[in-house]
N, C-alpha and C positions, 0 to 999 in steps of 0.2 A: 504494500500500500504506500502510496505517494502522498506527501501533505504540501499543504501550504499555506500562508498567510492567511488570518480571515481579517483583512482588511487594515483599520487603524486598532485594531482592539489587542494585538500580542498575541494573540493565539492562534495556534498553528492547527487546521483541522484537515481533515481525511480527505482527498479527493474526491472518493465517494460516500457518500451520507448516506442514513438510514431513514426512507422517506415512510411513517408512520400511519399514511391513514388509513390502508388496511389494514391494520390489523387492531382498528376501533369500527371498523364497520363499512357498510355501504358498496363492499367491490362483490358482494356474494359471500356463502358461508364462507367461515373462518374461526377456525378452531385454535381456542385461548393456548393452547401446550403448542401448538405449533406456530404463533406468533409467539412465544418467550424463545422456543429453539431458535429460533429465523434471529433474533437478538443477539441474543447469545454468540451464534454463530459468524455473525458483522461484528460483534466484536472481539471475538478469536481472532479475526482474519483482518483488525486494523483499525476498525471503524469507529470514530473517535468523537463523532458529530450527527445528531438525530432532530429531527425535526417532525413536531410533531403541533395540537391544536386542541381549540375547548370543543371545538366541533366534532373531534374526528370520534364519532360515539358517544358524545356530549361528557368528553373525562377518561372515557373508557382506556384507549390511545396512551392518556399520561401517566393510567395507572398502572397499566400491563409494565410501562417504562421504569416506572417507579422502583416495582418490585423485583423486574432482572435487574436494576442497576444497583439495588440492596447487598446483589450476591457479591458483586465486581469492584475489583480495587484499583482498576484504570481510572483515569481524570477523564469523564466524559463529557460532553458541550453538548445542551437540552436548549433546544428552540422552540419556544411554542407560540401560541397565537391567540390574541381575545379578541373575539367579535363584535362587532357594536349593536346596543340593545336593538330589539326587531324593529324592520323597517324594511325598504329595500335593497337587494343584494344586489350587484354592488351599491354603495352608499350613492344615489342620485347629488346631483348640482342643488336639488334644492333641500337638501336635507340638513335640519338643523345640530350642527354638532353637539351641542350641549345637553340634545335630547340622546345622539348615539353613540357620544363618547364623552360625556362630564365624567370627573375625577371622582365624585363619587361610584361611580359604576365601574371605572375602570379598577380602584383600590378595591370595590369586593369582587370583581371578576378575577384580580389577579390575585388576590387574597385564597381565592378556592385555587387558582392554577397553582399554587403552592402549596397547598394542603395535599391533591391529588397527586403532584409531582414528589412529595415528602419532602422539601427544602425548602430552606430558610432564604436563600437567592435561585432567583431566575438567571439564568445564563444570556438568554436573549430573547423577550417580548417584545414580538411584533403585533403589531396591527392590522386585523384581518377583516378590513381592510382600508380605502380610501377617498376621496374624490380630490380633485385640483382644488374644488371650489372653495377647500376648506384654507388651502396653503398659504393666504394673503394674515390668516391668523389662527395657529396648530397648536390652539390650545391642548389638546389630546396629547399631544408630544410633550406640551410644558410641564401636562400633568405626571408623564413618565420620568421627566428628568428631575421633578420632585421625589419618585418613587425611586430613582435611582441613587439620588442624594442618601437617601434613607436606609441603602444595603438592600432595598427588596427585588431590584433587577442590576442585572452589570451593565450591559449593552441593548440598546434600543432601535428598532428596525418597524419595517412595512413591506407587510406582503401585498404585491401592485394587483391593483384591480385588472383582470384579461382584460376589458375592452381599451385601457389610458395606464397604458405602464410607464408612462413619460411622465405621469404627472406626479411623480415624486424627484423631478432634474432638481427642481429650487430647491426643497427640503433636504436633497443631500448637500447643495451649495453654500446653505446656511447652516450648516452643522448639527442639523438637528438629528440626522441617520449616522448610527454606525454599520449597519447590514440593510439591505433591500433584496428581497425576496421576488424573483421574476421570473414568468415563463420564457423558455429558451430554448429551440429545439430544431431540428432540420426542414419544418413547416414555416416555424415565429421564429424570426431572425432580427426582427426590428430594434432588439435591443441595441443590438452592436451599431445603429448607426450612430444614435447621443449619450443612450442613456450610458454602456460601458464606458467610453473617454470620459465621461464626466465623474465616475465612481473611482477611476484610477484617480482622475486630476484630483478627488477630495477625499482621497482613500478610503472608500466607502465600500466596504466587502459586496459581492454579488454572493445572492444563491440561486442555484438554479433549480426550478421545479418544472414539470412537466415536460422530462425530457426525451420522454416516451411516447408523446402526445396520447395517453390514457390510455395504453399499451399498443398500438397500430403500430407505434414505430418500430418495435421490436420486430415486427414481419409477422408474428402468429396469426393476426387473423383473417381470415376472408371475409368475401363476399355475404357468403350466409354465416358468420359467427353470430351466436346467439350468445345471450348474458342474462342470468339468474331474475328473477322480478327483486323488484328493489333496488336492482346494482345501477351506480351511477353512472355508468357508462351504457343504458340501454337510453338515458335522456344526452349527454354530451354525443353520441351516434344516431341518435334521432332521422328519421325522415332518410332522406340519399346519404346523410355525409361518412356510412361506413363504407359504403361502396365508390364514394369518392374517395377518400383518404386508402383503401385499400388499392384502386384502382394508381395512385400518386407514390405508394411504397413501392407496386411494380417498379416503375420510373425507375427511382432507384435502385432496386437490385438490379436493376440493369448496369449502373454505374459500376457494380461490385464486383461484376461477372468473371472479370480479368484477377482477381484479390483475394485472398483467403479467409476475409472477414465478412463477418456476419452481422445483423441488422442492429442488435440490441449493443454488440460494441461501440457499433460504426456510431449512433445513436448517443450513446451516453460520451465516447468520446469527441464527437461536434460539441457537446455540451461544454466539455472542458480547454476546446480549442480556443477561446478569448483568452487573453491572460487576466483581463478583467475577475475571472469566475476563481470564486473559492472552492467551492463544492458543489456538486449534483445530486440531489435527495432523491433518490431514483425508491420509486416504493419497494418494498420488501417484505414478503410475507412468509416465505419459506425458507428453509435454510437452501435449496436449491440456486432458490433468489439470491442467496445473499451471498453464494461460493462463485456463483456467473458474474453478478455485479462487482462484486470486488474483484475479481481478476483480472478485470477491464484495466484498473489502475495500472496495475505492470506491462501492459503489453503495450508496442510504440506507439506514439502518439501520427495521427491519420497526417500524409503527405498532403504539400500543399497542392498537389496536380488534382487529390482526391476531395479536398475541403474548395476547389475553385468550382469542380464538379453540384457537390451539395451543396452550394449557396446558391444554384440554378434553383433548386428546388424549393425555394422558400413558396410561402403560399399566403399569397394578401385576402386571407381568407374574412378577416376583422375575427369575431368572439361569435359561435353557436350559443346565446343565451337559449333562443324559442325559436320552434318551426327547422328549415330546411335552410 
């Protein structure tokens, strides 16, 4: 396993992260002994960096994390996320902040992320999530940096809304982010044109999520893949867009043809080709998962003949909230 910088903050994390939300729920069944192995197992093998949310099974996610990290006497880095009180997802231009993130809400939101987590400090509380409209005055953020004063978080971040991941460039400008959390993948490529140079120039760690684009990228699914009722991936594939995105991985394994890599490297190492990026929170729910993804780190990093290829491939597709 390969590490590196997470930004301005000193600490050095895993290349690849342990991305948490299945194994709180929502991808289809999943069995509690076989997400602590899947843990367990990432971090035998290096993994140093976990991200995870109040969402991901409303605590469930923190507390599975919780209880393997009881066993382990590694220094491990816990990311997690408070949502803002209900309203619309992502937070609308006209929503009033003080209704979806005043300090009072946010001190007992984070107050139970702690209780669930077993710790006395948060590693890094992000905001899940955002809108621009808020940025001309972040009080959410002032209220974290009071909470940070106080020992209850170390480092403070946002994870970017899918549809305006740009709208967090001022807020790292102004110091207000130590981490920003962003979709990043061989489809959404749009970070790299501002927002990455802007995270170098204010050394503001990147993470990257979704670098699987909700597992297509990896190449497993077709045409007719089906997904369990409930899983959240039968609404993000909604309508034609499995059989577009399935029909857009061909594409690419065509690039691959000549290469002896395969989709979910090729995949999670694009993610790590910016120097921008700290880490790739690739989900992880088996220990299968977590012996393929981590092994990604060691093997060489993708040729620029092959990364000038996958940037063809980006996809101005905007964000599936609804319909087709």
């Amino acid at each position: 396993m390969k590490y590196r910088k997470l930004g301005r903050t000193g600490l050095d994390v895993s290349e690849i992260g342990f991305g948490a939300w299945a194994i709180g729920g929502s991808w289809g069944p999943q069995d509690d002994k076989e997400s602590v192995n899947a843990l367990h197992k990432a971090l035998d093998l290096g993994v140093n960096f976990i991200d995870t949310a109040a969402v991901y099974g409303g605590g469930k996610s923190e507390k599975i994390i919780a209880e393997v990290l009881k066993e382990r006497n590694e220094d491990v880095i816990v990311a997690t996320k408070t949502p803002p009180a209900p309203g619309p997802w992502p937070p609308s231009p006209y929503c009033d902040m003080e209704k979806r993130f005043s300090e009072d809400y946010l001190r007992k939101n984070i107050e139970k992320r702690l209780r669930f987590l077993q710790t006395d400090c948060i590693d890094i509380l992000q905001l899940h999530t955002w809108t621009r409209a808020w940025n001309h005055n972040p009080e959410p953020l002032i209220a974290l940096k009071k909470l940070q004063q106080e020992g209850k978080i170390r480092f403070i971040g946002v994870s970017t809304p899918e549809d305006d991941q740009n709208c967090v460039i001022d807020l790292m400008r102004e110091g207000y982010l130590d981490t920003v959390q962003v979709i990043y993948n061989i489809f959404e490529q749009e970070p790299a044109a501002e927002l990455f140079p802007e995270a170098i120039k204010n050394n503001v760690a990147i993470i990257v999520r979704v670098v699987f684009d909700e597992g297509v990228l990896t190449g497993k699914y077709n045409v007719d893949s089906k997904f369990p009722e409930g899983d959240f991936r039968n609404y993000y594939f909604a309508g034609d867009r499995l059989e577009r995105a399935v029909n857009r991985v061909n594409r690419i394994k065509e690039d691959l043809q000549e290469t002896e890599l395969k989709m979910p490297g090729v995949a999670l190492k694009f993610g790590l080709s910016h120097k921008a990026v700290s880490t790739v929170i690739a989900g992880i729910r088996s220990v299968q998962q977590a012996e393929m993804n981590c092994a990604v780190s060691d093997i060489p990093d993708l040729s620029e003949d092959l990364l000038s290829k996958l940037r063809k491939h980006a996809w101005r597709r905007g964000f599936w909230y609804n319909g087709k």
